[in-house]
N, C-alpha and C positions, 0 to 999 in steps of 0.2 A: 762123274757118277754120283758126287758126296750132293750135287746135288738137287737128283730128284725126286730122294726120300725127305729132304726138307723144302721141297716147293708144294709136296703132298704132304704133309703136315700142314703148312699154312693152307694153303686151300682147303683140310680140316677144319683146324683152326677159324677161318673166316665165316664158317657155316657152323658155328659152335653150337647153338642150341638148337638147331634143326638134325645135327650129324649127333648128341647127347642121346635127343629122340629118340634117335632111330637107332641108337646102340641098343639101349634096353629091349627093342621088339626084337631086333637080329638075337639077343642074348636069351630069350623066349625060346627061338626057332632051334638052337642048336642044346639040346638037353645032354646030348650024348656029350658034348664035352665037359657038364659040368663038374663032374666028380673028378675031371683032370687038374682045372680050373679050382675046386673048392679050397684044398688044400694052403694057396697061396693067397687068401685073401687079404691077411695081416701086412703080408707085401706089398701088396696092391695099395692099401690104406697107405702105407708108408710113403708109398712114392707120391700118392695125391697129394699129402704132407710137404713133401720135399717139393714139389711145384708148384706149390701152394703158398708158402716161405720165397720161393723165386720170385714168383711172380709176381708179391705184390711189395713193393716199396717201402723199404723201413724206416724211410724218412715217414711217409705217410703213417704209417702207425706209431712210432715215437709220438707224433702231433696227437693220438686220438688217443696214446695213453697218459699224456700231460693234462686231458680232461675226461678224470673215469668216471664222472657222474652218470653219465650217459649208455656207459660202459656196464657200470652196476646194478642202473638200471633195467636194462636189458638181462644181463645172465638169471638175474632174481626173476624176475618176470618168466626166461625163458624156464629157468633151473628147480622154481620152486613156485611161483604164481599160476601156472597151465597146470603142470603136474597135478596140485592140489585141487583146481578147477575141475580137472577130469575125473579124483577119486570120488568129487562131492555129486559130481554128473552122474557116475557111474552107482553109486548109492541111488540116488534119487530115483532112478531109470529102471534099477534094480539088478545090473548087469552082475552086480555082486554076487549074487543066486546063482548065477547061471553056472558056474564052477572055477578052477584057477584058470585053464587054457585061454577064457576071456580075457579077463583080469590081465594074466601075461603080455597078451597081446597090448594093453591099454598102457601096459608098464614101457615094455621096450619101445613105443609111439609118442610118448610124452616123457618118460624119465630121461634119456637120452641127451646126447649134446648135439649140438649141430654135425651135419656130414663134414666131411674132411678136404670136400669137392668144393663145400660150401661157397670158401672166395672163388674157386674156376667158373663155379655157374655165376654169381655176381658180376664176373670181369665178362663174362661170355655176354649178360645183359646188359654192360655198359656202365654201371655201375661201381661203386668204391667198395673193393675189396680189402680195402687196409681195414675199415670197419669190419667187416667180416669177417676177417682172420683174426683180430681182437675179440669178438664176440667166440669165436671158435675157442681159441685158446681158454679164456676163461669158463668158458663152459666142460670142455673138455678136464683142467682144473677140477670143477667144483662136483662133476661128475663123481669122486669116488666119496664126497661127502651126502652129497644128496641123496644117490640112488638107492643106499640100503637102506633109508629112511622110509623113504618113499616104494619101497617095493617090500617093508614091512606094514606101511597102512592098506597097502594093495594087495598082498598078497600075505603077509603072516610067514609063518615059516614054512609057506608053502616055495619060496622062494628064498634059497642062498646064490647069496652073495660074498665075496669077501674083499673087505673095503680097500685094506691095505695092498695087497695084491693088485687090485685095479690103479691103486694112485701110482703104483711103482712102475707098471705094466706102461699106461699114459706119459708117467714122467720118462719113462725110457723112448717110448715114441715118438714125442714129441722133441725133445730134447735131440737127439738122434737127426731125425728130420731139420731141423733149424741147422745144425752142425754142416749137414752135407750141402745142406743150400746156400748157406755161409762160403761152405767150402767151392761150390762151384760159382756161386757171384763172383771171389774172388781171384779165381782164375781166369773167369771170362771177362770183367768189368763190367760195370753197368750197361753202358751202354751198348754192348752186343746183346745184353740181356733185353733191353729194350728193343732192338732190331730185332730178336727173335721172338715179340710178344706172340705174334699168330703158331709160329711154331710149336712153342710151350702149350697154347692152348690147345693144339690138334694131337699133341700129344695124350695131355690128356683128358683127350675122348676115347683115345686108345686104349687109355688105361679103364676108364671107366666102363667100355665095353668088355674086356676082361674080367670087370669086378659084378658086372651084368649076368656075363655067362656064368659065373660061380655063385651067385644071387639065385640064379634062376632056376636052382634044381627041381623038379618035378613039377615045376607050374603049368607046362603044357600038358602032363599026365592029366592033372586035374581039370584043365579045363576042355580036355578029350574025354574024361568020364565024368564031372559034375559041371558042364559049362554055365548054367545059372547061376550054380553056386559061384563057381570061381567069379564071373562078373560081376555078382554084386558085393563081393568081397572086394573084389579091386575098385568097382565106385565107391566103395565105402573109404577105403583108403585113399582117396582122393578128398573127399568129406574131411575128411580128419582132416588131413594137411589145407587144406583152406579154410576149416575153423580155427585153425590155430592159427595162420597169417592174418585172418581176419580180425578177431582178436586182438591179434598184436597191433596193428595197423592201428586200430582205432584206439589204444593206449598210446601210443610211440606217435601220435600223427601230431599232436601239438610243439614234439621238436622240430623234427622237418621231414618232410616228405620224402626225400632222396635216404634220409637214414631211418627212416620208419619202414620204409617198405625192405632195405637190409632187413633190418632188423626181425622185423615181418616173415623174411624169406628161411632164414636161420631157426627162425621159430617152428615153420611148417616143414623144415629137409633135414628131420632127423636120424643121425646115426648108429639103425636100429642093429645093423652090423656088429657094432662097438658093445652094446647090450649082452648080443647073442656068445660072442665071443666071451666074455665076462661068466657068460650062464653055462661056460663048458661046450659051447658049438653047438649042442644039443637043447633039440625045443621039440616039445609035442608037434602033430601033424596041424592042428588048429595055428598053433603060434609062427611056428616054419611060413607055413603058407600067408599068412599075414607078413611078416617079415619079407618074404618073397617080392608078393604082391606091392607091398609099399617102394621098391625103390620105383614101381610106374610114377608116381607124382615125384618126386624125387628128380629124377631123367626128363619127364615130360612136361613139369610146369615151366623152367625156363624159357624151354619155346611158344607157351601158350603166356606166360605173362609179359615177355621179353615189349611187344607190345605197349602194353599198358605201362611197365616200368619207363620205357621211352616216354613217353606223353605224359603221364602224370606224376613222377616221380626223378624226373631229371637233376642228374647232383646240384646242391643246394650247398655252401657254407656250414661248415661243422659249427653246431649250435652251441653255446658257451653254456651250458648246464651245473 
């Protein structure tokens, strides 16, 4: 019986970013369970964390933390080069006028670190996840230095935060997370670990379709009584995370292609989650709803770049930076 709940996992698993997809609309359809769901999303984060740590190779990241050039490159870019990009965009544009709910929005989108999914969607596109959970970790890191920086040029004290609090919060997460994943490699050995690649990933899609339905509260309200609105809220959310991979792309593209387009991806799937939770759970109806709306590219780009990551970004030799 043990198993045909793991022959259904892999057969997730192998549809990784097509079954990602289609979590987030199932996560849409079902609103009535979000308020079940909401409660446990810190959890939810943890375990991506912990599968996250599994499944990618720490041989392979030891190697790409032996050359952090590349490494530092990247978090600064991600951590503090876009952010700044966006507060001078948003000046210039004038969105600064428009009041803080904007502004917010602009914060939790760009101040953020990468999602926690980040390496699962990487591995799901074929790609090197060891890069990615590098990129994760030090992002998540530099997160409680950055962001009350950066959401004092954005927002003023229209916006607390408390720095301390968040580095403690992260260092217990992540920390935590590495611990159990340590703890179950070494139980099962590697190499079972490797024979359950697909399993792990079908997992979690599981998980992230949980963390979808608890994402999702009230966005089908909205787009049952504003559906314009909601639409071009959600294209715009889209907008945003491909100006930011784009972006990236075309900095990062002269290392190599295979780690540009990581790096790239990291950049555009940020963990607006991690923000909100930092902001007391509690966001205006403006900022929610963006929040909401963003995990659509988030869920949906892997399977629409998965693609083009094949063909024009296929792993490449870690560049000596």
């Amino acid at each position: 019986m043990i198993y045909a709940p793991l022959h259904l996992l892999g057969w997730i698993g192998r549809r990784g970013t097509a079954a990602v997809a289609a979590s987030v609309l199932i996560g849409m359809t079902l609103p009535s369970f979000s308020a079940l769901a909401r409660p446990y999303l810190t959890e939810a984060v943890f375990v991506l964390l912990v599968l996250a740590f599994l499944r990618v190779d720490p041989v392979a990241v030891a190697a790409r933390l032996r050359k952090p050039m590349l490494l530092a490159a990247a978090s600064a870019w991600m951590m503090i080069g876009l952010p700044a990009f966006s507060v001078l965009g948003a000046h210039v544009v004038g969105l600064t006028e428009l009041g803080p709910d904007i502004m917010l929005a602009v914060f939790i989108a760009t101040a953020a670190p990468s999602v926690m999914s980040a390496p699962a969607f990487i591995y799901l596109m074929g790609l090197d996840g060891a890069l990615s959970l590098t990129i994760l970790i030090a992002s998540v890191v530099a997160t409680p230095l950055t962001a009350p920086i950066l959401g004092e040029l954005m927002l003023g004290a229209a916006l607390p935060i408390n720095g301390p609090k968040l580095a403690l919060q992260l260092a217990l997460l992540l920390g935590g997370a590495y611990v159990v994943a340590a703890l179950i490699r070494k139980i099962s050995g590697p190499q079972r670990i490797v024979a359950y690649t697909h399993q792990i990933d079908g997992l979690n899609v599981l998980v992230l379709l949980f963390f979808a339905i608890a994402a999702m509260d009230s966005v089908a309200a909205n787009f049952a009584s504003r559906p314009l609105f909601s639409a071009g809220l959600a294209a715009l959310t889209f907008a945003v995370a491909l100006v930011q991979i784009g972006l990236t792309l075309a900095v990062f593209y002269p290392a190599a292609r295979a780690d540009a387009f990581v790096i790239a991806h990291s950049a555009g799937a940020r963990n607006m989650g991690l923000m909100v939770a930092a902001l007391g759970g509690t966001l205006p109806e403006f900022a929610w709803l963006w929040f909401a709306l963003g995990q659509l590219p988030i869920y949906m780009l892997p399977m629409i770049l998965k693609p083009v990551a094949r063909r024009y970004f296929s792993p490449a030799p870690a560049p000596t930076l």
